[in-house]
C-alpha positions as a Markdown table, in Angstrom:
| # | Residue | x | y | z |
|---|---|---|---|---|
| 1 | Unk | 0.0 | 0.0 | 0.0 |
| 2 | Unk | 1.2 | 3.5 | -0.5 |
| 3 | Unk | 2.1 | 5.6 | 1.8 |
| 4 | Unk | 0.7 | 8.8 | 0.6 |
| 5 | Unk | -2.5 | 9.9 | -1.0 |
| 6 | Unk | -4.9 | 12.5 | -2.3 |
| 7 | Unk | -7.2 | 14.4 | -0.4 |
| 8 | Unk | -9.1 | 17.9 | -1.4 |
| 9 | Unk | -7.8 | 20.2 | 1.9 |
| 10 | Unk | -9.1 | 23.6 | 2.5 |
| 11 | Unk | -6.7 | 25.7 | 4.1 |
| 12 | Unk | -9.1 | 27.4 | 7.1 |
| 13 | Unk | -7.1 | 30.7 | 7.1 |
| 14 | Unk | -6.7 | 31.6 | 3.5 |
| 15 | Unk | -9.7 | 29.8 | 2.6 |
| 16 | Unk | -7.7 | 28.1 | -0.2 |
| 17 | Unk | -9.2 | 24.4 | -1.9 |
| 18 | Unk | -6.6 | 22.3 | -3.4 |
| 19 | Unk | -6.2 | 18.4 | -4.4 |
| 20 | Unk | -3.2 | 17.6 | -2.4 |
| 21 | Unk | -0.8 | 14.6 | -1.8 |
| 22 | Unk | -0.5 | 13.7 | 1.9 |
| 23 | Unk | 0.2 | 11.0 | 4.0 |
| 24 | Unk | -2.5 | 8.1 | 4.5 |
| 25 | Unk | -3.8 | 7.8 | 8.0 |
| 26 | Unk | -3.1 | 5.8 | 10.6 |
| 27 | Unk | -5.8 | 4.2 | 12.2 |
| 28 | Unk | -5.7 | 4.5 | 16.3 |
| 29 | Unk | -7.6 | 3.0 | 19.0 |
| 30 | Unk | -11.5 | 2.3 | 18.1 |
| 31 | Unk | -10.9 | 3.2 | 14.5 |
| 32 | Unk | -11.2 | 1.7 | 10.8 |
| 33 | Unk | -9.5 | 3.0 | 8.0 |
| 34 | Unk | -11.8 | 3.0 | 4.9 |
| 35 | Unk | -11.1 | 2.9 | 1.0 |
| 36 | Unk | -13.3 | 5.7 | -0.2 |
| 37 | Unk | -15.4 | 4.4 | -3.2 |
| 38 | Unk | -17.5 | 8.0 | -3.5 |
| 39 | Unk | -18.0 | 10.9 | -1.7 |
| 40 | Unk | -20.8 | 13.3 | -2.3 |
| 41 | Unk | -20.5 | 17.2 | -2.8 |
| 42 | Unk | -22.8 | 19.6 | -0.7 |
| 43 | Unk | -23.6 | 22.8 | -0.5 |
| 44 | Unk | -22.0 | 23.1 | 2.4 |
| 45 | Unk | -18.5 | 22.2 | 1.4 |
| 46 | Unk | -19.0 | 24.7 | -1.1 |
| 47 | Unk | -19.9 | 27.4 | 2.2 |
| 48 | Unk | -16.9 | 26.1 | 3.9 |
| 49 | Unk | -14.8 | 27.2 | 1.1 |
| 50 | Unk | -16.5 | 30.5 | 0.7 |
| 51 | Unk | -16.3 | 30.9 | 4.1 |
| 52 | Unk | -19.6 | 31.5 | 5.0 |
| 53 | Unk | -19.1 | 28.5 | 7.9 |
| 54 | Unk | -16.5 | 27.3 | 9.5 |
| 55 | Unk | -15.8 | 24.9 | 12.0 |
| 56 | Unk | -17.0 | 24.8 | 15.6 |
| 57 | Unk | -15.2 | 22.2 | 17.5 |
| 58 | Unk | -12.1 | 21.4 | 15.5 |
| 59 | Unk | -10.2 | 18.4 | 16.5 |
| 60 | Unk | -6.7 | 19.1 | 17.8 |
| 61 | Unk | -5.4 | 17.9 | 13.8 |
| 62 | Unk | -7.8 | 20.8 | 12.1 |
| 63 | Unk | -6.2 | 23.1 | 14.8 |
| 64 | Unk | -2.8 | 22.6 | 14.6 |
| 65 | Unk | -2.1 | 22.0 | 10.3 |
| 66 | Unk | -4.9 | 24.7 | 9.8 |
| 67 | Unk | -6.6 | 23.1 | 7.1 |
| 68 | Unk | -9.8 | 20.0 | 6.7 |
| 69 | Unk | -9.8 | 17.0 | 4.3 |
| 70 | Unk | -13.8 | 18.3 | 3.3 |
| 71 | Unk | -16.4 | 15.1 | 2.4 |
| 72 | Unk | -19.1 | 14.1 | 4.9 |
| 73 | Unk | -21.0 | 11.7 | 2.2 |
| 74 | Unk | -18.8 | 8.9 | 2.0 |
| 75 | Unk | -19.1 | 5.4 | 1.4 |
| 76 | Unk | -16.2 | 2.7 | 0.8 |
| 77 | Unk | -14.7 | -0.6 | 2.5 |
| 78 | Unk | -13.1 | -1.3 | 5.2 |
| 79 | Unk | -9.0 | -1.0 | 4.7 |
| 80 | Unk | -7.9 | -1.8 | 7.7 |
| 81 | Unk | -8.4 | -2.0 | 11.4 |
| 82 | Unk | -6.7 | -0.2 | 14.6 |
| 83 | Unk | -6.1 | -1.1 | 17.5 |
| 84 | Unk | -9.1 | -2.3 | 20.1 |
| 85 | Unk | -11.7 | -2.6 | 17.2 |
| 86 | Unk | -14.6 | -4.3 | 18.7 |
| 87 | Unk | -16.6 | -4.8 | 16.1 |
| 88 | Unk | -16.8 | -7.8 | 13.7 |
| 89 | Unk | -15.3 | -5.6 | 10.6 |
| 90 | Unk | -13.5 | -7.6 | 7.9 |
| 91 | Unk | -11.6 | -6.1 | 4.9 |
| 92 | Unk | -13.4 | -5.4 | 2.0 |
| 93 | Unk | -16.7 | -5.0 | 3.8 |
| 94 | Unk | -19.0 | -1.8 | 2.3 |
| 95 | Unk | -19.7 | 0.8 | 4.6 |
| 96 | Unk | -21.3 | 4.1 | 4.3 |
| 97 | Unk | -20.3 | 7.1 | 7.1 |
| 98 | Unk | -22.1 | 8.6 | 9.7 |
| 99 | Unk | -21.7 | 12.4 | 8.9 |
| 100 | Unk | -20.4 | 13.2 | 12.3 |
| 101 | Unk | -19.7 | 11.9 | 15.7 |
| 102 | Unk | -19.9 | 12.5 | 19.2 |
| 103 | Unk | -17.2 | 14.4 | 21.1 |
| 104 | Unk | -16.7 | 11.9 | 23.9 |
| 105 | Unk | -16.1 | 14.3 | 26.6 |
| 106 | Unk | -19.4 | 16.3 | 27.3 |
| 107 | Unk | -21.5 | 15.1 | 30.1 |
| 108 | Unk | -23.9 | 13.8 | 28.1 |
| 109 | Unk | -21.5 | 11.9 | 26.7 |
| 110 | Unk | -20.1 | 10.7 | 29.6 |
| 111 | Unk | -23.1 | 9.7 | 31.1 |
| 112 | Unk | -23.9 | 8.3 | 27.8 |
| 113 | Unk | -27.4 | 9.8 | 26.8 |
| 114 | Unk | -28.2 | 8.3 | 23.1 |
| 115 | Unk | -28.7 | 10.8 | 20.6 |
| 116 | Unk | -27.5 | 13.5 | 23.0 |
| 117 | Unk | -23.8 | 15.5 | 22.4 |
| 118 | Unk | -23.2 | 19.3 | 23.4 |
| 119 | Unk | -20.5 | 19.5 | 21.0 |
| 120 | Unk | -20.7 | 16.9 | 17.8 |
| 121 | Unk | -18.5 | 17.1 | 15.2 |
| 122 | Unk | -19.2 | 17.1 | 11.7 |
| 123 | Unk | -16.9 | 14.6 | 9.0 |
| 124 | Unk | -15.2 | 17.0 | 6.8 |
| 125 | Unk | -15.8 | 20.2 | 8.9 |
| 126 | Unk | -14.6 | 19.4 | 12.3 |
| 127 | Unk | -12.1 | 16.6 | 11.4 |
| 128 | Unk | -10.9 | 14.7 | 8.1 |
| 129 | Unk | -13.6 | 14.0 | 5.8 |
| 130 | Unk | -13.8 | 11.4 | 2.7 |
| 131 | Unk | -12.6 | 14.0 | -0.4 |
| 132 | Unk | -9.6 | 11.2 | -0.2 |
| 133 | Unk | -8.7 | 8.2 | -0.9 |
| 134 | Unk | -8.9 | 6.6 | 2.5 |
| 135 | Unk | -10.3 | 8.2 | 5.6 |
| 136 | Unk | -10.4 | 7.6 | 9.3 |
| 137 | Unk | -13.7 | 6.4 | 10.8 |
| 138 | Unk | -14.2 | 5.8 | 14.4 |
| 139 | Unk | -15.9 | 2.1 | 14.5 |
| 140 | Unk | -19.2 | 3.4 | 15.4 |
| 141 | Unk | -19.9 | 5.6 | 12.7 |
| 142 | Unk | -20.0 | 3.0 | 10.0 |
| 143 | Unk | -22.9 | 1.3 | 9.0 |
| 144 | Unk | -22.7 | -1.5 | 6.9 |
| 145 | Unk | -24.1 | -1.9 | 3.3 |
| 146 | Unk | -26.0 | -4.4 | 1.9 |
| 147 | Unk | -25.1 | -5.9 | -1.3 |
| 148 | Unk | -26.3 | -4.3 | -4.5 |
| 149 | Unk | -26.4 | -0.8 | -2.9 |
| 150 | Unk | -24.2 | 1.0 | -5.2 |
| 151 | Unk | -21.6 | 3.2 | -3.8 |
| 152 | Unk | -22.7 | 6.6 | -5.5 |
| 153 | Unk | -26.1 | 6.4 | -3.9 |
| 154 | Unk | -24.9 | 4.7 | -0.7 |
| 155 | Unk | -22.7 | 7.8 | 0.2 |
| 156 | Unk | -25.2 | 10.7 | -0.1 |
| 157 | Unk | -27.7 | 8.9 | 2.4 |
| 158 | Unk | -26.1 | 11.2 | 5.4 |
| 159 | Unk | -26.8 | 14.3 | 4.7 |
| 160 | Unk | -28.4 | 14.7 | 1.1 |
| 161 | Unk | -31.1 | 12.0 | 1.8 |
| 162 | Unk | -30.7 | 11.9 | 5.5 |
| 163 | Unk | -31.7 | 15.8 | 6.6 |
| 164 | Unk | -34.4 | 16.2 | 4.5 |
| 165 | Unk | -35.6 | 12.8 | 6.0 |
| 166 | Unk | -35.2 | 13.8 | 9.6 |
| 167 | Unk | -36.3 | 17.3 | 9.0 |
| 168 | Unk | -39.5 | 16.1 | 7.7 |
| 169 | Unk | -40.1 | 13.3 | 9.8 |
| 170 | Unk | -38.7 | 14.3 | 12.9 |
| 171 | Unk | -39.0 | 18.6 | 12.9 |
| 172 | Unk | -42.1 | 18.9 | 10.7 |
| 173 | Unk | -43.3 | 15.4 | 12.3 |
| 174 | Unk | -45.3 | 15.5 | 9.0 |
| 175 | Unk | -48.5 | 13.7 | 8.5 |
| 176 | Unk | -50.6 | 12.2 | 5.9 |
| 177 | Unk | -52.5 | 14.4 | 3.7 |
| 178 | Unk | -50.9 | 17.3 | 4.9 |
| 179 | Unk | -50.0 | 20.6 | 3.1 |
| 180 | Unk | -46.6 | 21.0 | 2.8 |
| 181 | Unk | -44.5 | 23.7 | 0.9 |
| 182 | Unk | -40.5 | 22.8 | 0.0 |
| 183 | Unk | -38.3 | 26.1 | -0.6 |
| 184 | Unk | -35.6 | 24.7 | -3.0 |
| 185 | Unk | -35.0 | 22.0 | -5.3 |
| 186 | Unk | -31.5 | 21.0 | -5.2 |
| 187 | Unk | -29.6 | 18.6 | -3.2 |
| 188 | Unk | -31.7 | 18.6 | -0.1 |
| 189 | Unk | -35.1 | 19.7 | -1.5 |
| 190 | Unk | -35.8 | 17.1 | -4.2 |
| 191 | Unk | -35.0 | 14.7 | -1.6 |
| 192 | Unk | -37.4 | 16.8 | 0.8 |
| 193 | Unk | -39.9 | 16.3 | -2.3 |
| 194 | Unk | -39.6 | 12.3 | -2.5 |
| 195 | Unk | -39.9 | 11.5 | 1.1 |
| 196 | Unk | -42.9 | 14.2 | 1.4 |
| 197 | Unk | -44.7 | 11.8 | -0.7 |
| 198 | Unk | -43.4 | 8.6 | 0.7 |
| 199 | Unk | -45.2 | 9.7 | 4.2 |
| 200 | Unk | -48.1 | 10.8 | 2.2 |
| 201 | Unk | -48.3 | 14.8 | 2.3 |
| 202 | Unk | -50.6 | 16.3 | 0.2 |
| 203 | Unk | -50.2 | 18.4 | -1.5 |
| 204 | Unk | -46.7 | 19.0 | -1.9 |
| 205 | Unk | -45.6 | 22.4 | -3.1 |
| 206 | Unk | -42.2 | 23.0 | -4.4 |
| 207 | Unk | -40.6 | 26.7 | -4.8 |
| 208 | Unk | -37.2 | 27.3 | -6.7 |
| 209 | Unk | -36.7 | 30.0 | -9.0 |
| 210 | Unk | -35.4 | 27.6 | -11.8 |
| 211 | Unk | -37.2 | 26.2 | -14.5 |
| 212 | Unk | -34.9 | 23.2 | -14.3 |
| 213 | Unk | -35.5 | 22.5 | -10.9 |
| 214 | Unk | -39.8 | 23.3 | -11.2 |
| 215 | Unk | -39.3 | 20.4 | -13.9 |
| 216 | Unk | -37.3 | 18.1 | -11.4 |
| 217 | Unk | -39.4 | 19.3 | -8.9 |
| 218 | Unk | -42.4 | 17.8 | -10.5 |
| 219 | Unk | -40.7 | 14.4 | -11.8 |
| 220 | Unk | -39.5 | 13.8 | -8.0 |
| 221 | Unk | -43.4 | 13.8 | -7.0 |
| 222 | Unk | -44.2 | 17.7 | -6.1 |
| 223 | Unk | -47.8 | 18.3 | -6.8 |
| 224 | Unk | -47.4 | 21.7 | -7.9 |
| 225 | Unk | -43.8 | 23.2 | -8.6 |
| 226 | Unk | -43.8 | 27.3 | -8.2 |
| 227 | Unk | -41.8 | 30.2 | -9.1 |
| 228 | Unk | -40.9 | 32.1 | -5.6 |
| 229 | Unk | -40.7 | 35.2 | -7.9 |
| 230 | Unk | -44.2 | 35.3 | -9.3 |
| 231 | Unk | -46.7 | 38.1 | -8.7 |
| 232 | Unk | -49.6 | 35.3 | -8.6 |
| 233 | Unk | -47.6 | 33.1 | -5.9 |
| 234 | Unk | -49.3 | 33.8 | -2.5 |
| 235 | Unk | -52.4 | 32.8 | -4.6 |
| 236 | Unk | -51.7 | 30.1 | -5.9 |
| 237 | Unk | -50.3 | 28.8 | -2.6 |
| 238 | Unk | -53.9 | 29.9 | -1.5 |
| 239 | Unk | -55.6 | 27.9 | -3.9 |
| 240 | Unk | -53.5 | 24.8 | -3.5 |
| 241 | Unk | -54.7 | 24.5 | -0.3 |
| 242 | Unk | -58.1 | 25.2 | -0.9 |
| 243 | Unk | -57.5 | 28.3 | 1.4 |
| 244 | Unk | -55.7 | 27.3 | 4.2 |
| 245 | Unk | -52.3 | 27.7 | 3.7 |
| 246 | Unk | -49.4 | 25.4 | 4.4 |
| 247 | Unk | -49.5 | 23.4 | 7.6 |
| 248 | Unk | -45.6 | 22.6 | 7.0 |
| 249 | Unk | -43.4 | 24.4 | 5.2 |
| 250 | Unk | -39.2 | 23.5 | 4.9 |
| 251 | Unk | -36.4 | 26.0 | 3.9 |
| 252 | Unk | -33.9 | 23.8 | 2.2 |
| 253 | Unk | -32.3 | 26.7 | 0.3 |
| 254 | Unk | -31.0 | 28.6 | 3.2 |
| 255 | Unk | -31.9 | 32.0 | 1.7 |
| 256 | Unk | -33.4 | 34.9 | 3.6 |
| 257 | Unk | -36.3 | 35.6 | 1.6 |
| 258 | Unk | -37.3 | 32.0 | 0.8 |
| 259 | Unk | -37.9 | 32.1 | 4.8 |
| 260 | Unk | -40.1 | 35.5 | 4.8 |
| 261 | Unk | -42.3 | 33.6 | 1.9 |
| 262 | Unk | -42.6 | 30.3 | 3.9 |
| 263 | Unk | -43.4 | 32.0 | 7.2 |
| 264 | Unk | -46.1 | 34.4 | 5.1 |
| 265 | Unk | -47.4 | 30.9 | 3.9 |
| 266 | Unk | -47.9 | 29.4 | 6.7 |
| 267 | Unk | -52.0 | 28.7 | 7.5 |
| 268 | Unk | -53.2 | 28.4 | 11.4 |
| 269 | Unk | -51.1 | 25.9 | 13.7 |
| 270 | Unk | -48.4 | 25.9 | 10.6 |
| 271 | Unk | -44.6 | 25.2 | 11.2 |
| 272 | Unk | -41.7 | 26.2 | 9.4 |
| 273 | Unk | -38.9 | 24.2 | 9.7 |
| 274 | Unk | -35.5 | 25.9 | 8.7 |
| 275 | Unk | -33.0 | 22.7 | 7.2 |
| 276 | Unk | -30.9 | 24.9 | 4.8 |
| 277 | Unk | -28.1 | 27.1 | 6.4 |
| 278 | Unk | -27.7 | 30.8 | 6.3 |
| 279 | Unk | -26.3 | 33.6 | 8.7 |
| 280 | Unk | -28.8 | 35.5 | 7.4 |
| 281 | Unk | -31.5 | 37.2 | 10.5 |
| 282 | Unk | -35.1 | 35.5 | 10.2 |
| 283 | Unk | -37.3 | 38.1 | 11.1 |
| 284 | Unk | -41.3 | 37.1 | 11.9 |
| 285 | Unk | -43.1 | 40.5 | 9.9 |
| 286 | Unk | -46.0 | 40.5 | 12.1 |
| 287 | Unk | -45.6 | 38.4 | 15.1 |
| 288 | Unk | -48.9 | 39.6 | 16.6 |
| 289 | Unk | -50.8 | 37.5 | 14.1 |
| 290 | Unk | -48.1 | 34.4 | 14.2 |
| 291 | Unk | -48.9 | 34.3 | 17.7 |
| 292 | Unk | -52.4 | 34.6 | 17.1 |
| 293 | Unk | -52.2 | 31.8 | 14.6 |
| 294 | Unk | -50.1 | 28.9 | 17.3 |
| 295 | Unk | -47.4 | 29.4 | 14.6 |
| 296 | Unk | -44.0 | 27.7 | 14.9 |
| 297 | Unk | -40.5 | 28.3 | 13.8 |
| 298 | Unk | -38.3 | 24.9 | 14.6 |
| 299 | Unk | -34.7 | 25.2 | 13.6 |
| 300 | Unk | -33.3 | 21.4 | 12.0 |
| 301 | Unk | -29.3 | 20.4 | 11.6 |
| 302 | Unk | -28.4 | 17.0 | 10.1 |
| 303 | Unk | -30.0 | 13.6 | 11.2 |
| 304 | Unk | -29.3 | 10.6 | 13.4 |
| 305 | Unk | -27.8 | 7.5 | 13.2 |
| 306 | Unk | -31.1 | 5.9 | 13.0 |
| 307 | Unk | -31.7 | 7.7 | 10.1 |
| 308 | Unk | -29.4 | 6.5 | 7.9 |
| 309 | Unk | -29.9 | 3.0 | 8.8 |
| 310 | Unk | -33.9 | 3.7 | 8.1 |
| 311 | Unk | -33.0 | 5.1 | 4.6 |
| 312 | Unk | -30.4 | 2.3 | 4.0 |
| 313 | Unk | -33.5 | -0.1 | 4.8 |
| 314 | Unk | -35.7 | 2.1 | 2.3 |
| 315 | Unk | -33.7 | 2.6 | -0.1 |
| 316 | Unk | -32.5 | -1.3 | -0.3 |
| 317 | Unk | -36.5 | -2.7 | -0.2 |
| 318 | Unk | -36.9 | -0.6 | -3.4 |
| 319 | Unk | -39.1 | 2.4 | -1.6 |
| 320 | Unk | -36.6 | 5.0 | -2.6 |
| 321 | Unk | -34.4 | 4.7 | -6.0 |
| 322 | Unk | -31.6 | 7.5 | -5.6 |
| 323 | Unk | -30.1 | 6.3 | -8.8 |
| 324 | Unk | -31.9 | 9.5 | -10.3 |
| 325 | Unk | -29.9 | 11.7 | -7.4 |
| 326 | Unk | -26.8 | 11.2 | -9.0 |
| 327 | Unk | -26.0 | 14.0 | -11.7 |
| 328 | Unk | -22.5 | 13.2 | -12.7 |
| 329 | Unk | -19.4 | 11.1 | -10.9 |
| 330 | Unk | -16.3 | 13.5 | -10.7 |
| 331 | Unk | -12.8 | 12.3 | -10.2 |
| 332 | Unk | -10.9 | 13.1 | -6.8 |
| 333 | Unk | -8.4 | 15.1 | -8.9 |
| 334 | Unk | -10.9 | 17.2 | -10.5 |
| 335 | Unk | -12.5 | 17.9 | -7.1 |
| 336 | Unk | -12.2 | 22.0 | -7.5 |
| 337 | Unk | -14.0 | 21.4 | -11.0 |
| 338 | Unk | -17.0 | 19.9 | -9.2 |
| 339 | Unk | -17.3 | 23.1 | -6.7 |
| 340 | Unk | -17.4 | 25.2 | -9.2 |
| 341 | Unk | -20.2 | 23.8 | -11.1 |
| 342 | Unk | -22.2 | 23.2 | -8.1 |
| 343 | Unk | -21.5 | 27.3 | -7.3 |
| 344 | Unk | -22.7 | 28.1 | -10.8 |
| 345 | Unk | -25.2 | 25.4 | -11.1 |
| 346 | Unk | -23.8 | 23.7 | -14.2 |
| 347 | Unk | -26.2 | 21.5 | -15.6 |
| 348 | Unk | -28.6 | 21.9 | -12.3 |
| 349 | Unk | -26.8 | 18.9 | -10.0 |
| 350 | Unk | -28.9 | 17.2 | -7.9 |
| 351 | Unk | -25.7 | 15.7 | -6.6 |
| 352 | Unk | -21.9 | 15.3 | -7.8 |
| 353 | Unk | -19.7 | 12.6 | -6.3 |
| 354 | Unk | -16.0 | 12.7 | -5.9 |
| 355 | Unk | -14.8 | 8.8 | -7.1 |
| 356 | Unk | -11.1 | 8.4 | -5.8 |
């Protein structure tokens, strides 16, 4: 095996992407060392290199070298093991990532309440992520594959499939036959779209300002696919449903005013649940008459474990087919390429995916 590798590093204080050659990882205690077979790219590695996040709990590594391996969709086989592996991993085996971990010192963790971390860390933000060749993964952040589940699809579950999925069953704790309005139709929205309709809300309304992405919107299973900037909008939002407004409605595009038009389409006892990232203010207009209507505003970040193994389930029984999800594969080497058309919105991805 080789001793060195590629990875796609941004440098945190110059805010500088580049394809490097760096030494392959060492797995310690509790960890695996995985081949990465695919890697998806998300909006938000494109914010990380913009700067408009950064990390908030960097590991001692991120700290001190000043720079990320970015990639928290990843899916490959097991490499090799470290030390104190517990697990019964064997090499070759297909995994899929976790996006993030625990920290291991808070008190939750400590006293080990599931599901509950005061500081997680996010794969390719806080620590190394998977836009490499192989990549550290502490044993219980993989989940294993099943056979047939290619590895394209397999690695955008967390995150891509995985928010949406929590955000919709979990914050918007949708119902059948209820309204429900999407704001975006990219990456995380026409995910949003498909699993709207797998729990049976109705209607779904999609919102993006692209005719390319009303069309996908539509194809994915949205009921009625809008254009945000339309003088007829808040009427046909109105008319969709039958009057009411929307019970449920999602930001995925993390864009100020796509949050003002969901909150202004909300009908009585509606929730708007905010999935897409911004450091943009939310401001409620007129917040005498949200009160007045038991309106809610529920903030949404990422998934569970149990999510991902739900989806993997899902998707591997045939109820979901993400084959459609996957615009174009991208070399490792030609990772900078990939940013940039996700930036410009070349061809409209859904989602690229780096294949070392």
């Amino acid at each position: 095996m080789n001793t060195s590798m590629l990875a796609g590093r941004l440098h945190l204080d110059t805010l500088t992407f580049a394809v490097e050659e760096v030494p392959v990882p060492v797995p310690g205690p509790g960890e695996v060392l995985v081949e990465v077979r695919a890697a998806g790219v998300c909006l938000s590695d494109l914010h990380l290199i913009d700067g408009s996040i950064s990390p908030i709990f960097p590991v001692d590594a991120v700290r001190e070298s000043g720079a990320v391996t970015l990639g928290h969709e990843v899916a490959g086989v097991v490499h090799a093991l470290g030390p104190d592996v517990r697990g019964a991993w064997v090499q070759g085996q297909p995994v899929v990532l976790q996006a993030g971990q625990t920290c291991g010192e808070c008190e939750d963790c400590v006293v080990r309440r599931r599901g509950s971390c005061r500081q997680p860390l996010t794969r390719g933000v806080d620590y190394d992520g998977g836009w490499a060749q192989y990549t550290l993964a502490r044993e219980d952040t993989l989940v294993p594959l099943p056979d047939g589940l290619p590895f394209d699809q397999a690695a955008i579950i967390p995150d891509a499939v995985s928010t949406p999925y929590a955000a919709i069953v979990e914050a918007g704790a949708v119902r059948p036959a209820q309204s429900v309005g999407i704001w975006g139709a990219g990456g995380i929205g026409a995910h949003g779209i498909r699993i709207a309709r797998l729990v049976g809300a109705a209607p779904i309304i999609a919102i993006d300002p692209l005719p390319g992405a009303r069309e996908r919107a539509l194809a994915f299973g949205a009921d009625l696919a809008l254009d945000p900037t339309a003088p007829d909008f808040a009427q046909a939002v109105h008319q969709a449903t039958a009057g009411q407004g929307l019970q449920v409605a999602f930001d995925f595009a993390g864009v100020g005013a796509a949050r003002t038009q969901a909150t202004a389409a909300l009908g009585p006892g509606g929730v708007l649940v905010l999935a897409g990232l911004t450091p943009e203010p939310h401001t409620v207009g007129d917040s005498v008459n949200f009160c007045f209507q038991n309106q809610q505003i529920r903030g949404h970040y990422g998934s569970s474990e149990d999510h991902v193994e739900q989806l993997i389930r899902l998707v591997s029984a045939g109820r979901l087919d993400l084959a459609p999800s996957i615009t174009a594969q991208v070399s490792l080497a030609e990772a900078a390429d990939a940013v940039a058309r996700l930036d410009k919105k070349i061809d409209d991805p859904i989602r690229l995916v780096l294949t070392p």
